[in-house]
C-alpha positions in Angstrom: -150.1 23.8 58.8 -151.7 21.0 57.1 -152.0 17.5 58.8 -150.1 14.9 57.4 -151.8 11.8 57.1 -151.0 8.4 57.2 -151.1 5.9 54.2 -153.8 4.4 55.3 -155.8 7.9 55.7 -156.6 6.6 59.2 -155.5 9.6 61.2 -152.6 12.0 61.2 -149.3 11.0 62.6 -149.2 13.4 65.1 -152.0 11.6 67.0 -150.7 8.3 66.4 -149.8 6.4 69.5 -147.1 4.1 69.2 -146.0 1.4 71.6 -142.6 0.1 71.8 -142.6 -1.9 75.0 -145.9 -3.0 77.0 -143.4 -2.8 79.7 -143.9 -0.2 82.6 -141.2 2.5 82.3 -138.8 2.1 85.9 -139.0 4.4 88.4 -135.2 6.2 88.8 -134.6 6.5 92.6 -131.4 7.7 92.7 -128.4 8.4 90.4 -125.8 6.2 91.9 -128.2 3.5 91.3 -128.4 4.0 88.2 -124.5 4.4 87.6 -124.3 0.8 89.1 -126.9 -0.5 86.4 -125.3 1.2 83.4 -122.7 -1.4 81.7 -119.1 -0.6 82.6 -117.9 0.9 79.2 -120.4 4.2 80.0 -119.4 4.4 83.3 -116.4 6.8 82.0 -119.0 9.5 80.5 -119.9 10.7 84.1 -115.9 11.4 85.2 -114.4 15.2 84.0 -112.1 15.2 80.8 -108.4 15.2 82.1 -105.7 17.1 79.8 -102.3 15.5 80.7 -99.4 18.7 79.8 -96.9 15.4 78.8 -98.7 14.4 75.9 -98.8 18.1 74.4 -95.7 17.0 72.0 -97.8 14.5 70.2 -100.1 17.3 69.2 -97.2 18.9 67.5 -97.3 18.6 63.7 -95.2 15.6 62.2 -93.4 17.3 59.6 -92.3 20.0 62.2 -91.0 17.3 64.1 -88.7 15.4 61.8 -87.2 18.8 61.0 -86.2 19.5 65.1 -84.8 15.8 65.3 -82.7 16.5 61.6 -81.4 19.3 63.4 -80.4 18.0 66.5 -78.7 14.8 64.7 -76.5 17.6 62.4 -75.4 19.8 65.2 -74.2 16.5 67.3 -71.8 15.2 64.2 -70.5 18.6 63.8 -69.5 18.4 67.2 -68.0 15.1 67.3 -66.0 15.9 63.9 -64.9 19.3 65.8 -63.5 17.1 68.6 -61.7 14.2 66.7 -60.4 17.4 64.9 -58.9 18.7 68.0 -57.7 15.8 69.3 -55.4 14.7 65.8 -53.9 18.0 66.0 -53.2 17.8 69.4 -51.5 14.2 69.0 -49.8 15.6 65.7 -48.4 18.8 67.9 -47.1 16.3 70.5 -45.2 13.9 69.0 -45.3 10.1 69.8 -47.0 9.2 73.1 -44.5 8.7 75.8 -44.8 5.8 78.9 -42.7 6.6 81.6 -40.3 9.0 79.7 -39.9 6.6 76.7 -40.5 7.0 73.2 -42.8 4.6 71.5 -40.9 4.1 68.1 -40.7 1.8 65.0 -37.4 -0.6 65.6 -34.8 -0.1 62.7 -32.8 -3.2 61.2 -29.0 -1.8 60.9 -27.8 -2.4 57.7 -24.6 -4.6 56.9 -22.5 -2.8 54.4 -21.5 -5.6 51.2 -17.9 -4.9 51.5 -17.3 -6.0 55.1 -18.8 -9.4 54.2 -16.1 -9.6 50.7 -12.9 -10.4 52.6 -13.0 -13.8 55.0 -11.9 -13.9 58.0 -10.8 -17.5 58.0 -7.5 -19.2 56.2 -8.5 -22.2 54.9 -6.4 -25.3 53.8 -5.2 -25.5 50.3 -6.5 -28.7 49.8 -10.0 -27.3 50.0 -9.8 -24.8 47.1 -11.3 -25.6 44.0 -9.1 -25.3 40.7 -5.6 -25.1 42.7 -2.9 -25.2 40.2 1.2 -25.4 40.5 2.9 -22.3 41.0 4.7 -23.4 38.1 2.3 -21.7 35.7 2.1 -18.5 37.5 3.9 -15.3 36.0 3.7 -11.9 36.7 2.9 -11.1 33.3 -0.7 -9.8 31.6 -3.3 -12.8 31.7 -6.7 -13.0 30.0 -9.8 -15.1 30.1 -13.1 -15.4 28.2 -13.6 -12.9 24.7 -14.6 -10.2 23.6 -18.4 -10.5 22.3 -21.3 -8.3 22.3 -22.6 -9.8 25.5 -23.5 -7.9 28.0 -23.0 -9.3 32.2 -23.5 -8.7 35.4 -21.2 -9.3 38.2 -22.9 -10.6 40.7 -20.5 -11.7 43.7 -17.1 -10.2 44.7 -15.3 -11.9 47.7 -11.5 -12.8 48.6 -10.4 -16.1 50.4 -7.4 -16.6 52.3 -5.6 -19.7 51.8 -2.4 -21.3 53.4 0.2 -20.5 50.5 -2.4 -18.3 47.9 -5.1 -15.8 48.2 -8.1 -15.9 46.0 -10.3 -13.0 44.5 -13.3 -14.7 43.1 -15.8 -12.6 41.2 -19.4 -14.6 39.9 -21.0 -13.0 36.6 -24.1 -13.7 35.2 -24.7 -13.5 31.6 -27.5 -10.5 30.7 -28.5 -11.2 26.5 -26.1 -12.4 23.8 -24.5 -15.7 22.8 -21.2 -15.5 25.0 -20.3 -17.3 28.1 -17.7 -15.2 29.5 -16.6 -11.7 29.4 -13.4 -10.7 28.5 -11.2 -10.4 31.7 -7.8 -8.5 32.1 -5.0 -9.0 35.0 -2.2 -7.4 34.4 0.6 -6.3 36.8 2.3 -2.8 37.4 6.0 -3.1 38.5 6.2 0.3 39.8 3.0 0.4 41.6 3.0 -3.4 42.5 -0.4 -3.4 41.6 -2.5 -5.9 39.9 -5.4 -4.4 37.9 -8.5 -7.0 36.9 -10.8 -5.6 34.4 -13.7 -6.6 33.2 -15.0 -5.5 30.0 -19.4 -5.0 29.0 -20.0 -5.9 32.5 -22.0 -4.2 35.1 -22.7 -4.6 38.8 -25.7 -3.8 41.2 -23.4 -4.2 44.4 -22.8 -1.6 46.5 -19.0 -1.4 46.4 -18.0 2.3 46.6 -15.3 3.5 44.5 -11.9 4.5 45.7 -12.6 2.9 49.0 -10.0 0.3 50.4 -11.1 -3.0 51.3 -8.6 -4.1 53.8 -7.3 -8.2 52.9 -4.1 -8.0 55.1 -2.1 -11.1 54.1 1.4 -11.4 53.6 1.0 -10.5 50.5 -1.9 -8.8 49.5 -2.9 -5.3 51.2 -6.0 -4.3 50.4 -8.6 -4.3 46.9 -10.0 -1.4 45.6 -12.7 -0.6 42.8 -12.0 2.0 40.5 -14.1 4.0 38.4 -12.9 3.8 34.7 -14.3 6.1 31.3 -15.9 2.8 29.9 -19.3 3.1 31.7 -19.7 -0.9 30.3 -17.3 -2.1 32.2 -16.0 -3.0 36.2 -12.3 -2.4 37.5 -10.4 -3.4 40.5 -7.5 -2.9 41.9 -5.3 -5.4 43.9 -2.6 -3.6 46.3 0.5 -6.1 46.9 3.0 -5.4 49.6 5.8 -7.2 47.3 6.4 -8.6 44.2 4.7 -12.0 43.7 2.8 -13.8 40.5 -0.7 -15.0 39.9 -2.9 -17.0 37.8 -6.0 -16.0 35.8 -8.6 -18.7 35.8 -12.4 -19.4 35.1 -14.4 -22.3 36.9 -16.1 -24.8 34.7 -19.5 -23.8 35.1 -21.0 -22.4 31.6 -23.9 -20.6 33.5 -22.9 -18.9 36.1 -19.3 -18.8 36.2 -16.7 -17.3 38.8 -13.5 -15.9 37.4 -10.4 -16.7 40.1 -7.4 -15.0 40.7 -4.8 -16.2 42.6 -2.2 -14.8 43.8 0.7 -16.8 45.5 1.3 -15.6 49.0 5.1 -14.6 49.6 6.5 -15.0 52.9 9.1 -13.1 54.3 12.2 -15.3 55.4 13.0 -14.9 58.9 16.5 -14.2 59.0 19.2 -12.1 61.0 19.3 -9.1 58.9 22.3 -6.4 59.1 21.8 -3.7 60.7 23.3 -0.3 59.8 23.8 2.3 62.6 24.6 5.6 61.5 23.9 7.9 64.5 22.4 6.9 67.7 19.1 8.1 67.2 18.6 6.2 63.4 18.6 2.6 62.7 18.0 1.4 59.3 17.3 -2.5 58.8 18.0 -4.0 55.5 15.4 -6.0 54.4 15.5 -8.8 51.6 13.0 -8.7 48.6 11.6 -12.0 47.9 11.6 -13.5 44.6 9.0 -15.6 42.7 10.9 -18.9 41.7 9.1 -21.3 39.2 9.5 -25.0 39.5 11.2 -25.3 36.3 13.3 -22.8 34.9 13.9 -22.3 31.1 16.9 -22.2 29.2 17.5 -18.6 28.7 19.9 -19.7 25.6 19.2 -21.9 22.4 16.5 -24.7 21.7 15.6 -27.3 23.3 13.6 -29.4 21.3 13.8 -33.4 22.6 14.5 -35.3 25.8 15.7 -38.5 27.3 13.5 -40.9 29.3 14.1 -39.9 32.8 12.1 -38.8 36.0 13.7 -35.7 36.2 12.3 -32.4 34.9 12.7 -31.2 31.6 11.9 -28.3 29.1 11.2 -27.6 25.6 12.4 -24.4 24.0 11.8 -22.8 20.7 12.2 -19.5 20.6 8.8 -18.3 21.1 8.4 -15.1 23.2 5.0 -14.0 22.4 1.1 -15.9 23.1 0.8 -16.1 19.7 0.9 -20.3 18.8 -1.9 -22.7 19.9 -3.0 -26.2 20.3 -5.8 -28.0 18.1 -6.8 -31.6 18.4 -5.1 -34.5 20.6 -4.4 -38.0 20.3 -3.1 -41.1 22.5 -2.4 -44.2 22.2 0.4 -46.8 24.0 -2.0 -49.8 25.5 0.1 -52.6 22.9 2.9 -50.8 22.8 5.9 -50.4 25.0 5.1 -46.7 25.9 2.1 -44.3 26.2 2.3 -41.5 24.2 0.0 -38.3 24.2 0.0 -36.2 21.1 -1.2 -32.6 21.3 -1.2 -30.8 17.9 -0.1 -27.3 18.0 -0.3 -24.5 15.3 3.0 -22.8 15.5 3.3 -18.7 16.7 5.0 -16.1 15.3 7.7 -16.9 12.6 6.8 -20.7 12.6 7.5 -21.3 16.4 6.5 -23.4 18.7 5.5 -22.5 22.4 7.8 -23.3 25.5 6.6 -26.3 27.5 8.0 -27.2 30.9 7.6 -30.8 32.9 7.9 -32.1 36.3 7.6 -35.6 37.7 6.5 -35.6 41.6 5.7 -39.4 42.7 2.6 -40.7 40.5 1.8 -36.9 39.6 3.7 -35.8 35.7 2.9 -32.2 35.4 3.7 -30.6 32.0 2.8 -26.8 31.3 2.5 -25.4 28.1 3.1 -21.5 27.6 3.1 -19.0 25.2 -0.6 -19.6 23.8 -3.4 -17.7 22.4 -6.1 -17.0 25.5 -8.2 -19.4 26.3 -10.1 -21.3 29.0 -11.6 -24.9 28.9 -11.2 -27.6 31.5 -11.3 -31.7 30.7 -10.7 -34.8 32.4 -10.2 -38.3 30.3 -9.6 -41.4 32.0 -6.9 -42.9 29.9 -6.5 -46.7 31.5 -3.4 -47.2 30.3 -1.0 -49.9 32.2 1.1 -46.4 32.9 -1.3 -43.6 33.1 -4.9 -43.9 35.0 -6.3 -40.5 33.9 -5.6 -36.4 32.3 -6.6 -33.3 33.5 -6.9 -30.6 31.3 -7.0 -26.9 32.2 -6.7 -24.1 29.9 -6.4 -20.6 31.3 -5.6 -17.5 29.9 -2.2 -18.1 27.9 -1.5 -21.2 29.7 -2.2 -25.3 29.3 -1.5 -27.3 31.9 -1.7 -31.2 31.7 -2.0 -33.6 34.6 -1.3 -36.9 34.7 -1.9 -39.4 37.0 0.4 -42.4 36.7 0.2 -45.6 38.4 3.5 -45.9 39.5 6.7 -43.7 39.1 8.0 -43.8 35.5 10.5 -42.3 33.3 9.1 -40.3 30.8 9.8 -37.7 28.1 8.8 -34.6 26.5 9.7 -33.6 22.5 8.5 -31.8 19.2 7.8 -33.5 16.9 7.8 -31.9 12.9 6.4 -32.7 10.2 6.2 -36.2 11.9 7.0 -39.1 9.1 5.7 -41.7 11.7 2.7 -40.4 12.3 0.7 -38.3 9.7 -2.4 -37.3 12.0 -0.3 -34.2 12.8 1.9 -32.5 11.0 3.8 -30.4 14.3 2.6 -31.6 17.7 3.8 -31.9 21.4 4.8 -35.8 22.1 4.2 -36.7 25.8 5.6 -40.2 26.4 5.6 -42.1 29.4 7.1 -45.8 29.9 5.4 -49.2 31.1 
């Protein structure tokens, strides 16, 4: 083998002395003295390598790890879904939980039916209805209010009132689409039945008021009210069940937007009297008991005409013949402040064959009533204050086939009721109704 040399060429580098420290090299004694001298972080080389068994998971590979925990995680939901499973069908099985033998359960509201609350159980005063009129414009006869339109409405409220001398059905109606007001409303009156039917035509209702089912008023008078189903699907029927013969009055309230249509029937009572009694065995009694009758105020002349009156507080009629609602009554005038007498002039358009309706007046204290019959259907209320020395104020009301005229006087006077024709005195109307009362 060849000898290397250095760069110099001095000698080869195998006999080259080198010298790192000038210091002596230590003697080693021992090996624990040594171990003393060595710094601390070598002092660990000497000690045997310890395996410790607990750490052998982190020696596992990662990815093999995240795969156990994914498995674990999936096998605990599928038992906790397998448990809440259970435990809804158990519950379901079961029924509502129970505390001391009682059902836990949702509380229930009972439900009022609508016709217990139509009737009223109280009787209130006359003097606290609204629209009271005289029994001197009742009849028994067939009655309408409102017209026929293509309106459609919707009855809204049913509900009867007991009064002192009258019992009121009252029945609200809202208007649905179309131009009229009112709907056309029917009472008429069966004899044999002594019923009184009230239709009402293109009207519906939402109420629950079963058909055929009685709804018990038990008056004097009146026995129960009934709705009954009719082949017009548009319209609304009931039926009032008398236990005698009486008379009514068809009316509408003023109200133009939601008006209620009355009926009031006068309450009849029975006269309490000895009655004769018929015994025809000893086992069977039968009691004879007297019909009441319906007795207007002011009763017409059932002969003739009666066409002018004399100034006098007693009460008085006009007569012309008329027997059907065919006449009618147009504009009004009055008039008397300078003169020695008011006068109220009511033009009428004549009825059938040229005559004029049948008009009947009575004077009680400051109160002149005068009730004109035998008109075209209609319904309108108005009140004018007349200031007159005589006369304070009119009211107006028009119902069904019937005007009635109020007047409030300031003192008892005579006064006077006439037709006048083709009236030379006064041109404004050629046939009209001349109400005249004194100063």
């Amino acid at each position: 083998m060849p000898e290397l040399k250095s760069p110099e060429g001095n000698s080869p580098l195998s006999q080259k002395r080198v010298i790192l420290n000038s210091n002596p090299i230590p003697k080693i004694e021992s090996l624990d003295r040594v171990e003393r001298e060595m710094p601390p972080q070598l002092t660990h080389l000497r000690q045997p390598m310890k395996v410790d068994l607990n750490q052998k998971a982190n020696l596992i590979n990662p990815e093999e790890k995240n795969s156990s925990a994914k498995i674990v995680i999936w096998v605990v939901i599928v038992i906790v879904l397998a448990i809440a499973s259970y435990l809804g069908l158990k519950s379901f099985l079961n029924g509502p939980a129970t505390t001391d033998n009682l059902v836990e359960d949702n509380y229930v509201t009972p439900v009022v039916e609508y016709i217990s609350t139509i009737v009223q159980s109280d009787t209130m005063e006359d003097s606290q209805a609204v629209l009271m009129q005289s029994f001197a414009i009742y009849n028994n006869g067939t009655q309408k209010v409102g017209a026929d339109s293509t309106s459609t409405f919707d009855l809204f409220d049913v509900s009867v009132q007991k009064y002192e001398s009258f019992t009121r059905l009252s029945l609200g109606v809202n208007k649905i689409d179309g131009d009229g007001s009112l709907p056309l409303v029917t009472a008429s009156y069966d004899k044999l039945t002594n019923e009184i039917t009230v239709d009402l035509m293109k009207t519906t209702t939402l109420l629950e008021i079963p058909y055929s089912k009685d709804v018990m008023v038990g008056t004097d008078t009146v026995d129960f009210l009934t709705r009954v189903s009719t082949d017009n699907t548009g319209s609304e029927r009931f039926v009032i069940k008398l236990s005698q013969p009486t008379i009514y009055l068809l009316q509408v309230s003023s109200s133009s937007d939601s008006p209620t249509i009355y009926l009031d029937i006068k309450e009849v009572k029975t006269a309490v009297t000895d009655t004769p009694v018929v015994t025809t065995n000893p086992s069977t009694t039968v009691v004879a008991t007297p019909i009441p009758s319906a007795t207007p105020v002011v009763t017409l002349p059932t002969e003739g005409e009666v066409l002018d009156n004399e100034f006098s507080k007693n009460a008085q009629t006009l007569l012309n013949g008329l027997t059907t609602n065919t006449a009618s009554l147009n504009g009004l005038f009055y008039s008397g402040i300078n003169s020695g007498y008011f006068v109220y002039k009511a033009e009428i358009l004549p009825g059938a064959n040229g005559k004029m309706p049948n008009v009947t007046a009575k004077l009680e204290g400051t109160t002149l009533t005068v009730v004109v019959t035998n008109l075209l259907s209609r319904n309108a209320t108005a009140d004018i204050n007349i200031g007159d020395p005589s006369v304070q104020k009119v009211n107006i009301v028009s119902a069904g086939n019937t005007r009635t005229y109020t007047f409030t006087l300031n003192s008892s006077k005579d006064y006077k009721i006439s037709y006048k024709f083709n009236d030379t005195e006064d041109k404004k109307f050629a046939n009209a109704l001349w109400i005249q009362v004194k100063h």
